[in-house]
C-alpha positions as CSV (number, residue, x, y, z in Angstrom):
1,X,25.3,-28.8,16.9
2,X,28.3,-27.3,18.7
3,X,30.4,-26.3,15.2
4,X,27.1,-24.6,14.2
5,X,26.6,-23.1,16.7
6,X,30.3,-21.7,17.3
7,X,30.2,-20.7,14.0
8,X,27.5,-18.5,14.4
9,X,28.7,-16.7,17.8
10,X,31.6,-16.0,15.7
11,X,29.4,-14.4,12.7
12,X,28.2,-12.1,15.3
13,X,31.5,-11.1,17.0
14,X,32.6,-9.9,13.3
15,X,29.5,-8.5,13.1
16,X,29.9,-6.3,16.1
17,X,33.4,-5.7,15.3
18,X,32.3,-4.2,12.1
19,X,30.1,-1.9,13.8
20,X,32.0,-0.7,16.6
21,X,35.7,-1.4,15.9
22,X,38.7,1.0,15.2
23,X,38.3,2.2,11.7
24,X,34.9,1.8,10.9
25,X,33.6,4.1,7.7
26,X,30.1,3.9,6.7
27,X,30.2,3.5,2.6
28,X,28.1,5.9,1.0
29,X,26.6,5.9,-2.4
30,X,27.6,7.0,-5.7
31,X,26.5,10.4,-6.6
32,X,23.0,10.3,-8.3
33,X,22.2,13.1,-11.4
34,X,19.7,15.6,-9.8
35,X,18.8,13.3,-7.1
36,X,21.3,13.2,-3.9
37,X,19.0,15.1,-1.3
38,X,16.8,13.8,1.0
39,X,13.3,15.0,0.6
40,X,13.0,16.5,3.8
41,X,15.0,19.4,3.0
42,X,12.1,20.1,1.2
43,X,9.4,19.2,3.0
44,X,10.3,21.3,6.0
45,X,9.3,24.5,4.1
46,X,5.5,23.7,4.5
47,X,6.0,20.9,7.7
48,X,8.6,20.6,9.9
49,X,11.2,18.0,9.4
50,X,10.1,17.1,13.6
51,X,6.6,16.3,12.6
52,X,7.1,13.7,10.2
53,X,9.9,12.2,12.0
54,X,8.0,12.0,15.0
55,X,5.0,10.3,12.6
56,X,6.7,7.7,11.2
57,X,9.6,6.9,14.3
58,X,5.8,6.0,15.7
59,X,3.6,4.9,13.1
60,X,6.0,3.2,11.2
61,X,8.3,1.9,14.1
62,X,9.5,-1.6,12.4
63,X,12.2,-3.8,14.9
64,X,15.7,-3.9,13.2
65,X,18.0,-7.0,12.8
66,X,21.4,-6.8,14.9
67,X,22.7,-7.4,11.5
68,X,21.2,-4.0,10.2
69,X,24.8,-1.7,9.9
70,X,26.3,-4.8,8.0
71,X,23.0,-5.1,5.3
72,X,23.5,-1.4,4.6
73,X,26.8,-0.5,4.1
74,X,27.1,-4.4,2.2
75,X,29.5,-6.1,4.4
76,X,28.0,-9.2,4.1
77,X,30.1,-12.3,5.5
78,X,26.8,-14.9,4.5
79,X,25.3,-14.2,7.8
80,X,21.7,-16.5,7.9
81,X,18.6,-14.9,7.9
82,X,15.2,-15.7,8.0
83,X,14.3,-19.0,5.6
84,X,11.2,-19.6,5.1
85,X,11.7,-23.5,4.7
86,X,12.5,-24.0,8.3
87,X,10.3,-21.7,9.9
88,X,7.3,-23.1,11.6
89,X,4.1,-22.6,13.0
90,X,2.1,-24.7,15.5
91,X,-1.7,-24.2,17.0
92,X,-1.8,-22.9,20.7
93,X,-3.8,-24.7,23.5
94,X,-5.4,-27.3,21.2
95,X,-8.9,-28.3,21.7
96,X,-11.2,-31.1,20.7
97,X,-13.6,-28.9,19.7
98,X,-14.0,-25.6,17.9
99,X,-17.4,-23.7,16.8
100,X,-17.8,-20.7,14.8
101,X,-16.9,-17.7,16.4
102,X,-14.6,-18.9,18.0
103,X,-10.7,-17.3,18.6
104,X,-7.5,-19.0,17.8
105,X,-3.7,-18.1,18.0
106,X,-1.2,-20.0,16.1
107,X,2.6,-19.1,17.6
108,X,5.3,-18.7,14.9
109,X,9.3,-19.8,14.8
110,X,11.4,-18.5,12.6
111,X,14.7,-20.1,11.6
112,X,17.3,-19.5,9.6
113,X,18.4,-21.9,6.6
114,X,20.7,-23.9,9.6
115,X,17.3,-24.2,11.4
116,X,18.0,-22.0,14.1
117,X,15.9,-19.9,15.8
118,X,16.4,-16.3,15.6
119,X,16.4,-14.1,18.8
120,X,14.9,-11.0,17.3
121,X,11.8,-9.9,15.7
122,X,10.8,-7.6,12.5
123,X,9.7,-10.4,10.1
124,X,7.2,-9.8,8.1
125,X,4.0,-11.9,7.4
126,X,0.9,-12.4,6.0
127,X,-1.8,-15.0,7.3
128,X,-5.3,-16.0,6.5
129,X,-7.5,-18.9,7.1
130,X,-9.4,-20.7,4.5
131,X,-11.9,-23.7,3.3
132,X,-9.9,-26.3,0.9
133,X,-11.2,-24.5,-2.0
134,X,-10.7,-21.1,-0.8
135,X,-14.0,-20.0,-1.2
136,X,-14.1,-19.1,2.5
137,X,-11.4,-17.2,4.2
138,X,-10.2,-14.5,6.4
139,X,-6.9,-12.7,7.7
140,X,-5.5,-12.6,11.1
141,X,-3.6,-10.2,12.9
142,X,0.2,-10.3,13.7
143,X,2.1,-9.7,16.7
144,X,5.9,-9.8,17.1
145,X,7.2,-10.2,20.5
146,X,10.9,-9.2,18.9
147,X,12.5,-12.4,20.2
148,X,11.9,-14.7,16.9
149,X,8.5,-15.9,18.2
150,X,5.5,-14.4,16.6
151,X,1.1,-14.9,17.2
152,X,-1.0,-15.2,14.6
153,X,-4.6,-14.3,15.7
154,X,-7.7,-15.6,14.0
155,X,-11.4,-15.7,14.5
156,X,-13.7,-18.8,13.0
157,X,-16.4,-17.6,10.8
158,X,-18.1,-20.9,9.1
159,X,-18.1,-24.4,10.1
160,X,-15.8,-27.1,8.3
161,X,-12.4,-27.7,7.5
162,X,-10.7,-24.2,8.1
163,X,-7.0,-24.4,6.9
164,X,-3.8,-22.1,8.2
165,X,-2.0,-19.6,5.3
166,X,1.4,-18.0,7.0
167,X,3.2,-16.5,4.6
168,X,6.8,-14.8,4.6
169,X,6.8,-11.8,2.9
170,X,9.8,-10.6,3.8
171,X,12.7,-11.7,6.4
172,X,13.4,-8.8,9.0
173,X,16.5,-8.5,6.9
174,X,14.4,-7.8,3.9
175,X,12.4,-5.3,5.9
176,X,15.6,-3.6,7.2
177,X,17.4,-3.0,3.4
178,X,14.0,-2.0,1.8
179,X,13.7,0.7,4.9
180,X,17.1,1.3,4.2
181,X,17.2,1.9,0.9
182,X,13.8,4.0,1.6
183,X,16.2,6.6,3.4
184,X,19.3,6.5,0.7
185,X,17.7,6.2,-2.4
186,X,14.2,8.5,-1.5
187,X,13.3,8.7,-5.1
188,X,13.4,5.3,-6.5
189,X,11.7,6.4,-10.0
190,X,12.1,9.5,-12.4
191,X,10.0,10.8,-15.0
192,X,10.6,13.1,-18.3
193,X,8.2,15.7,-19.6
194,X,8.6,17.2,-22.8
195,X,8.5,21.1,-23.8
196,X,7.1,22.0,-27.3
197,X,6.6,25.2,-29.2
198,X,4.4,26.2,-32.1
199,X,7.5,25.9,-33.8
200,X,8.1,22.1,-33.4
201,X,11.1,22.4,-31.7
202,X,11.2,20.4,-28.2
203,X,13.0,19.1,-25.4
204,X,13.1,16.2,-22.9
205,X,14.2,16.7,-19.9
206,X,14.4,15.0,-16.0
207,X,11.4,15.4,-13.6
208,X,10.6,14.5,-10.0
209,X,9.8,15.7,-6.6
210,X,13.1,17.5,-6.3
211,X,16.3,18.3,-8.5
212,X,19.6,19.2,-7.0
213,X,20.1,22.6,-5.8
214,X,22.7,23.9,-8.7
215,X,20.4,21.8,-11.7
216,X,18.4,25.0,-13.5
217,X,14.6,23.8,-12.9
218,X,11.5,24.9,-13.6
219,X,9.5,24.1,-11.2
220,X,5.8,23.3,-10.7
221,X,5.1,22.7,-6.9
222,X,1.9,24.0,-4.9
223,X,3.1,24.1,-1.4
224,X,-0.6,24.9,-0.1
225,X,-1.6,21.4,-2.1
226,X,1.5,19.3,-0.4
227,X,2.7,19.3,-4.0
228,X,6.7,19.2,-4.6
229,X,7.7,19.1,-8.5
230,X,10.3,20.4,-10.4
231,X,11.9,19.2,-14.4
232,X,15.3,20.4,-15.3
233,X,14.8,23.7,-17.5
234,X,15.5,22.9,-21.0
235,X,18.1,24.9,-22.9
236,X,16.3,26.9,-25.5
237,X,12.6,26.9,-24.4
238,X,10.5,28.1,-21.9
239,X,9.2,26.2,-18.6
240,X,5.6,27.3,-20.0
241,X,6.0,24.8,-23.2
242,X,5.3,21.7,-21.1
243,X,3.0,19.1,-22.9
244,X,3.5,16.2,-21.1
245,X,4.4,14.0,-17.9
246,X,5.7,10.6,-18.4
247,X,7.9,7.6,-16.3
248,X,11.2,6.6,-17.4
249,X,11.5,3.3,-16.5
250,X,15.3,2.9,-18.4
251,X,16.7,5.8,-16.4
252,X,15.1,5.2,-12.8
253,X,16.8,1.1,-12.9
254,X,19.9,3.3,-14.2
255,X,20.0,5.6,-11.1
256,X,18.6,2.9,-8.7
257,X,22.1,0.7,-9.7
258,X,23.9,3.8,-8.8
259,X,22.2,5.0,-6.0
260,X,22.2,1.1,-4.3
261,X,23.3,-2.0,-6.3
262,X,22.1,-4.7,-4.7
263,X,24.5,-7.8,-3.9
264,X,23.2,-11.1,-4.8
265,X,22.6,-11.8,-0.9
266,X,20.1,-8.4,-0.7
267,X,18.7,-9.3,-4.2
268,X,17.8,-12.9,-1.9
269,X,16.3,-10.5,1.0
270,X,13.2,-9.2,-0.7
271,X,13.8,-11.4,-4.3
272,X,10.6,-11.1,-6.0
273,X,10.2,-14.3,-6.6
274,X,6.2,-16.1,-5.6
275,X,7.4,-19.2,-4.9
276,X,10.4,-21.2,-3.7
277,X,13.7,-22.3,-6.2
278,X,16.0,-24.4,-4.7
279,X,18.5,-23.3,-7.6
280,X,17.8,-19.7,-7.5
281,X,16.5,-19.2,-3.5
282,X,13.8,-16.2,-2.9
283,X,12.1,-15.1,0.1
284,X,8.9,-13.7,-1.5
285,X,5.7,-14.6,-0.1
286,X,6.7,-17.9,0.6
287,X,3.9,-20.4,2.7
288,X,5.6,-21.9,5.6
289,X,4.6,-25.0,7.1
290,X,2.6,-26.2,10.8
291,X,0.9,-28.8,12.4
292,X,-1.3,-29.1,12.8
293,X,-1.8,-27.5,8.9
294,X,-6.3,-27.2,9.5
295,X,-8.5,-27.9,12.7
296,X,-12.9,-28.7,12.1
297,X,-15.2,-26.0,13.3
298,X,-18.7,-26.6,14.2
299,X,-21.7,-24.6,13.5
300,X,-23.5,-22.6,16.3
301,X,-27.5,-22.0,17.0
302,X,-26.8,-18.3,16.1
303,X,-25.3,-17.0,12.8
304,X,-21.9,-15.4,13.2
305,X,-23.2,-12.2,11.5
306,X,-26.0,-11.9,14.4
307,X,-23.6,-12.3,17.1
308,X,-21.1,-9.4,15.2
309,X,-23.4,-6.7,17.0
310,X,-21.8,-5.0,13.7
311,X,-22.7,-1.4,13.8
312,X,-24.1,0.9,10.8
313,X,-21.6,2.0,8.0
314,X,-20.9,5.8,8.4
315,X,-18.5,8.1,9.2
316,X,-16.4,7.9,12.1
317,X,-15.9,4.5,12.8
318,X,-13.0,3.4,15.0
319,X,-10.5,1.6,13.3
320,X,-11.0,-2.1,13.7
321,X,-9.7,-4.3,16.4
322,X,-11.0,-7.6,15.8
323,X,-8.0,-10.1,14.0
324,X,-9.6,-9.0,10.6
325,X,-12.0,-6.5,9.0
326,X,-14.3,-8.9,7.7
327,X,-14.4,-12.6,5.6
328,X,-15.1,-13.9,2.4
329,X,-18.1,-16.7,1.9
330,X,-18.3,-17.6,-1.8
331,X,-16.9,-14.9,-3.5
332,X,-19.5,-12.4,-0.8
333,X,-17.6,-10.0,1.5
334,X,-19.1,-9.9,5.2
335,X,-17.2,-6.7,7.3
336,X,-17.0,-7.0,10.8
337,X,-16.2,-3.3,11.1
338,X,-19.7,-2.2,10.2
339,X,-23.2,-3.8,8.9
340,X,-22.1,-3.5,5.0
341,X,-25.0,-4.2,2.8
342,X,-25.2,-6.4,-0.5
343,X,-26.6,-5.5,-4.1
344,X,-27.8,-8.3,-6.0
345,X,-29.5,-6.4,-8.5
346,X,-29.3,-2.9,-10.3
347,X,-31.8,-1.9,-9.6
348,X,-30.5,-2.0,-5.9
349,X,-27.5,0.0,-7.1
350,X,-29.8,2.9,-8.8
351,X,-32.0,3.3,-5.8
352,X,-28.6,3.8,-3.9
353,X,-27.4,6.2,-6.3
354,X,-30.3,8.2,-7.4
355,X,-29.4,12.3,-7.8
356,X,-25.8,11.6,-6.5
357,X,-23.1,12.8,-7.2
358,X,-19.9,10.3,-6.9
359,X,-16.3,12.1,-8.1
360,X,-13.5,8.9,-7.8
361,X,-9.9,10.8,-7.4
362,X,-6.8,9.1,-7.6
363,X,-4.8,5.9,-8.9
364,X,-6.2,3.6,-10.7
365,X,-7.3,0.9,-8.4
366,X,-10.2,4.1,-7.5
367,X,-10.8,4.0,-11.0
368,X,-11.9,0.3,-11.0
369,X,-14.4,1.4,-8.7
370,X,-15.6,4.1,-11.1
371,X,-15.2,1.7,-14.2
372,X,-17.2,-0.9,-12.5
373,X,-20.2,1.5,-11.8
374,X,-20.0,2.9,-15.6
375,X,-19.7,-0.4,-17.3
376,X,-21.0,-3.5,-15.6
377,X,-23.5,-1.2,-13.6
378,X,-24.9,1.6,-15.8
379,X,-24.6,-0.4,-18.7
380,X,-22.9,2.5,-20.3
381,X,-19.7,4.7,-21.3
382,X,-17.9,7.6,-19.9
383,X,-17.7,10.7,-21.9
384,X,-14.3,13.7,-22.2
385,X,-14.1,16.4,-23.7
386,X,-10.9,16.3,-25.2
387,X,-10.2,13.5,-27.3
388,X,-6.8,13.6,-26.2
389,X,-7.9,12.8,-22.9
390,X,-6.9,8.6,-22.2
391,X,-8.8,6.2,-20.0
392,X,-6.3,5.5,-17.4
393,X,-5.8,9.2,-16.4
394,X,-9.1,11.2,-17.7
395,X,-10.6,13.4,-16.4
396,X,-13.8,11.5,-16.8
397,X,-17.4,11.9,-16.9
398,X,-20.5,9.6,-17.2
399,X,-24.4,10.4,-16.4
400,X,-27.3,8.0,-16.0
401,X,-30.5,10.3,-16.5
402,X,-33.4,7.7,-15.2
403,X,-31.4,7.7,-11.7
404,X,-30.2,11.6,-11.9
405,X,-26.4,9.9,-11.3
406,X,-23.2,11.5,-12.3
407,X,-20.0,9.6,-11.6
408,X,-16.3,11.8,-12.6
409,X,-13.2,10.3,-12.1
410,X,-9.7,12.2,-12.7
411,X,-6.1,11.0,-11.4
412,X,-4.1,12.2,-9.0
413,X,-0.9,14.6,-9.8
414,X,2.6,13.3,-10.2
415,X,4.4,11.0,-9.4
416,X,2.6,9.3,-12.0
417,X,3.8,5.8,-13.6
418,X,2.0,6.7,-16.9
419,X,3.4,6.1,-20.9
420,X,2.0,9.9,-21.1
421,X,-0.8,12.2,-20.1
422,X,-1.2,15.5,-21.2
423,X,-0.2,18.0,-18.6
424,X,-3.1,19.9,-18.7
425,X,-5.4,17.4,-17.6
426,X,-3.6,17.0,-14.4
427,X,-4.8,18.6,-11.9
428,X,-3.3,17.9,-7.9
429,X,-6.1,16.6,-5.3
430,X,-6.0,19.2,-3.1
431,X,-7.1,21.6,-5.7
432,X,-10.0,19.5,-7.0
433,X,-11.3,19.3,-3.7
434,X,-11.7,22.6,-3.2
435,X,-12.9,23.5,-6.6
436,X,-16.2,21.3,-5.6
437,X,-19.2,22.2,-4.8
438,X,-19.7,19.6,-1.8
439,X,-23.4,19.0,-0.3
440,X,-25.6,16.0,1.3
441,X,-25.5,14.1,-2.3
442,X,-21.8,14.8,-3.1
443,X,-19.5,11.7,-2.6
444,X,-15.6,11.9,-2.9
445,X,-13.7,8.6,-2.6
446,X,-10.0,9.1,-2.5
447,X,-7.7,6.6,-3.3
448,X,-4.0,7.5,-3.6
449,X,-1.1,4.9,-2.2
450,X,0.2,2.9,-5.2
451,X,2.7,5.8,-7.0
452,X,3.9,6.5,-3.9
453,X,5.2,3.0,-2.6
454,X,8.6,4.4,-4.6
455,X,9.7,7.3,-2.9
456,X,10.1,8.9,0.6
457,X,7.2,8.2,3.2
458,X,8.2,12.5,3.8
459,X,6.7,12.6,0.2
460,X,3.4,10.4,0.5
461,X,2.7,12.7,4.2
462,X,2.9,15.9,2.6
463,X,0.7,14.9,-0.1
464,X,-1.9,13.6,2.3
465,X,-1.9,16.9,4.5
466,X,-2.7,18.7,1.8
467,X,-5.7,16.4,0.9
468,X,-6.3,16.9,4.5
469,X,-6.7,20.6,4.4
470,X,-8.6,20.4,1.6
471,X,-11.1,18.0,3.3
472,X,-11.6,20.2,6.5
473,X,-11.9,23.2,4.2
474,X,-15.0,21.2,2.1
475,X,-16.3,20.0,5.3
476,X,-16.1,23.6,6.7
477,X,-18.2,24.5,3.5
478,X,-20.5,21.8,3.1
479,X,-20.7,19.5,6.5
480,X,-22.7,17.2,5.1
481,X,-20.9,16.0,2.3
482,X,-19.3,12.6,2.6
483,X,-15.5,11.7,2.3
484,X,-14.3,8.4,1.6
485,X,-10.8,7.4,1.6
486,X,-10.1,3.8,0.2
487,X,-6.7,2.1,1.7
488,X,-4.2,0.4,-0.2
489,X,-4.4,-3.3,-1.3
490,X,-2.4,-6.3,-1.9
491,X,-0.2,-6.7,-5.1
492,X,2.9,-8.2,-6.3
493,X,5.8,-6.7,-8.5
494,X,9.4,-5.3,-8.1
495,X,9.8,-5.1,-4.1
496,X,12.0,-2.4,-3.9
497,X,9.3,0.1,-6.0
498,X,6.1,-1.7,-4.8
499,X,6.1,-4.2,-2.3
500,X,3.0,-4.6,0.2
501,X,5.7,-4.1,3.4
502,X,5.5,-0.1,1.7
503,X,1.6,-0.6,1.2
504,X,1.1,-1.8,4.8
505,X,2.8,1.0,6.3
506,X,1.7,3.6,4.2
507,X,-2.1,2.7,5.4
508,X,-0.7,3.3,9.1
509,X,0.3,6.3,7.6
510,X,-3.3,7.1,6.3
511,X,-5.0,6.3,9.5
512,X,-2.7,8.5,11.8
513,X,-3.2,11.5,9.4
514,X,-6.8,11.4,9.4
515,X,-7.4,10.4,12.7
516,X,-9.9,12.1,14.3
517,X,-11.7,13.4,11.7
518,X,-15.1,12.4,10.0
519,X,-14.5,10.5,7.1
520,X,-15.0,7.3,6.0
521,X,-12.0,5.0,5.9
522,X,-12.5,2.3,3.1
523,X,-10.2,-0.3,4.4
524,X,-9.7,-3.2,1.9
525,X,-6.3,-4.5,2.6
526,X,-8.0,-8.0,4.7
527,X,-10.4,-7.9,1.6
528,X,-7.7,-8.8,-0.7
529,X,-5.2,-10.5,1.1
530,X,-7.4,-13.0,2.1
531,X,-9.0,-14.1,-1.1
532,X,-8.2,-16.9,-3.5
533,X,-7.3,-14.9,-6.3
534,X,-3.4,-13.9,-6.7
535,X,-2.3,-10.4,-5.2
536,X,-2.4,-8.1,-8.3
537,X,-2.1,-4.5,-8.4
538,X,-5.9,-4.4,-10.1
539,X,-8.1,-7.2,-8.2
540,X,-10.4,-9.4,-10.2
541,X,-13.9,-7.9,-11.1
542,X,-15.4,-10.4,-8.3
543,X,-13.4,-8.4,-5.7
544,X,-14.0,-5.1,-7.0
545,X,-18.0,-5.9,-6.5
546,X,-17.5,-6.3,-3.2
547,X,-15.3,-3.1,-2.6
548,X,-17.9,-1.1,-4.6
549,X,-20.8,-2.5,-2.8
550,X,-18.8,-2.0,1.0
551,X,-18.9,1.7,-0.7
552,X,-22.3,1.5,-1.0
553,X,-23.2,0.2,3.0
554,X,-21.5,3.9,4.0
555,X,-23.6,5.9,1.3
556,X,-26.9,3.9,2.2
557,X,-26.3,1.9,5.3
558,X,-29.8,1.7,5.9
């Protein structure tokens, strides 16, 4: 032990050296075309820079590693971080008996790949219980003491064989770069739009939230709507001949390489790989192992959703304090937030429904809702009327006469990930909001979060105060008419444009900026993390059910 341990004293004495000695120069990053500002030179025309830094510095406060100066400016000397192989997890305060209901903490260890322990916090995991067959499960709740040690808090909801799932989703050096590269590289996607004239003749050109200063732009932004856009002006035609608003996948990885290439031992940080490879390494959601790995829980005289004391689903609710928002029993979702009501039948559905009014805005995760409702629900289609108009960004429309139900649907503004959507379909939240006509059978449900994971948190703030103007404008208007904003969900893909460490944050983000007010909060993040099915961006129809009918408990909790 003593070599190992020498050695790493001496990792961290060059460690410090490189942060404090003589000489020191922080490496910056290669110029980026049209993109070397950060946003909140921007963003303090409409809200000061202060406001949003003093959001996030405590929303969004995440413990850094000692090693954090020598991740960023990639003076890596092979320094061990978190591995998820020789962290640990073992039950507290054992019993011989559990029973539903019940609470349970399970303390975590994390190692490094020497086996270790660390000394500081900022790890990031995901846990859930569950029967054998997953059919039952629920999440638990985190907390890091910053000192490598970590609880995982759980509550028992059925009796049987109830088995531990900690995952690593990222090592507090994975959280650190993707933060860091989060500040450096604040747009990590572009997009193109192309300008067109009766003529045919046309240009492409750049787009995003901001251009540099001396790039001639047109831009596009709505300050009142929290709405920064701009596209390079092209040469020959006009800023009025924009047709359409597209990504550019090729380009963004091009810019992203220059703005921060990513060393092999970053790449290893936040890999995106599901599941361990002893040849090629990863740290991606990776289960670690405990003992013991399940305990038995025993039924009690009074059903766990009697003892609850759940209250009804309406607006206004305090955000949730138990270890998790509710559990799954066969493929049924129970919340322990409020007393959320099941639809067997549609009939159920269209005595919910009848002469409402329900307008879905957002990405498409909303529109799954809406698409649900239209297709496996109504037993029908949605109308436009443009035939250019496409199914992923609409707007949409679709009526059902014998209840007197209309259901809309239209996507939010850019940034956009879309092959192409005509620019005059798009139309920014804020705007829609208060173009409607509001009332005691109006229903909005917002859902917004999964273009943003890629750029600035400054970005995804604005946006929301906006929307949040909007609201209290509506609300001013029509009082009774009832908001609903659905939170982000769980997913996998490319972890430095879309991993759930940026989804789980920017939900903190949506609670603190509409705290307060009197709307309804649609939180479904323990909904998907803790069921069987994989993380995908667009849950399996058996999850979306439950999301639609947890809709339904806030439009007719009784």
């Amino acid at each position: 032990m003593f070599p190992t341990r020498l050695l790493r004293s001496l990792r961290y004495c060059l460690v410090l050296a490189a942060i404090t000695g003589t000489g020191y120069v922080m490496l910056g990053h290669p110029n980026r075309p049209y993109i070397q500002h950060r946003p909140q030179q921007k963003v303090s025309e409409e809200q000061p820079i202060a406001e949003n830094s003093v959001l996030i510095s405590d929303t969004l406060y995440w413990p850094k590693p000692p090693t954090a100066m020598v991740i960023s400016n990639r003076l890596w000397t092979g320094l061990p971080i978190t591995e998820a192989k020789e962290t640990t997890f073992s039950l507290n305060n054992p019993t011989a008996s559990y029973f539903v209901g019940d609470f349970v903490n399970v303390t975590i260890v994390v190692r490094d790949k020497d086996g270790q322990p660390k000394i500081h916090g900022g790890d990031y995991f995901q846990v859930r219980v569950q029967s054998p067959d997953g059919d039952n499960a629920a999440a638990g709740h985190v907390i890091d003491y910053e000192n490598g040690t970590y609880t995982a808090q759980f509550r028992l909801y059925w009796a049987g064989e109830v088995k531990f799932n900690i995952r690593l989703v990222h090592p507090s050096e994975g959280c650190y770069l993707l933060n860091y590269m989060w500040e450096v590289c604040p747009l990590r996607l572009t997009f193109t739009s192309t300008f067109r004239e009766n003529n045919g003749s046309s240009e492409t050109t750049e787009c995003n939230v901001f251009l540099d200063d001396d790039v001639e732009q047109c831009d596009y932004s709505e300050p009142r709507s929290g709405v920064s856009w701009a596209c390079v002006k092209p040469k020959t035609l006009p800023c009025s001949s924009r047709v359409d608003h597209k990504v550019d996948y090729d380009l963004s990885n091009h810019l992203n390489k220059l703005c921060f290439p990513l060393s092999s031992e970053q790449r290893h940080m936040i890999s995106s790989l599901v599941t361990y490879d002893e040849e090629k390494g990863g740290t991606f959601k990776k289960t670690i192992n405990g003992s013991p790995d399940s305990i038995n829980v025993k039924s009690t005289s009074v059903p766990i959703t009697v003892s609850l004391r759940r209250p009804r689903c309406e607006a206004g609710i305090p955000a949730p304090t138990a270890p998790t928002t509710g559990f799954w029993q066969r493929d049924v979702w129970t919340s322990t937030v409020c007393h959320n009501r099941h639809f067997p039948r549609r009939e159920h559905y269209y005595k919910c429904l009848k002469n409402k009014e329900l307008y879905f805005m957002g990405d498409s995760t909303g529109r799954q809702l809406y698409e649900f409702l239209v297709f496996s629900i109504l037993n029908t289609t949605f109308s436009a009327a443009d035939p250019s108009i496409t199914r992923r960004a609409g707007p949409h429309y679709a009526v059902h006469t014998p209840s007197n139900l209309t259901l809309r649907f239209r996507v939010h503004g850019p940034p956009l990930r879309t092959g192409g959507i005509n620019v005059t379909h798009i139309n920014y939240l804020a705007n829609e909001i208060n173009s409607v006509r509001g009332g005691s059978d109006y229903v909005i449900i917002i859902t917004m979060w999964a273009h943003f994971t890629s750029f600035h948190y400054d970005i995804y703030i604005k946006r929301l105060r906006g929307i949040r103007t909007a609201i209290l404008n509506l609300l001013h208007r029509k009082p009774d008419t009832l908001i609903v904003f659905k939170t982000a969900s769980t997913r996998t893909g490319v972890p430095r444009l879309s991993s759930d460490f940026f989804s789980s944050q920017m939900n903190k983000i949506i609670r603190k900026v509409f705290e307060n007010m009197k709307i309804i909060i649609l939180d479904v993040w323990d909904l998907t993390l803790s069921h069987k099915n994989e993380d995908i961006i667009h849950p399996k129809q058996v999850i979306v059910r439950q999301e639609v009918e947890l809709l339904l408990s806030y439009i007719c909790p009784d």
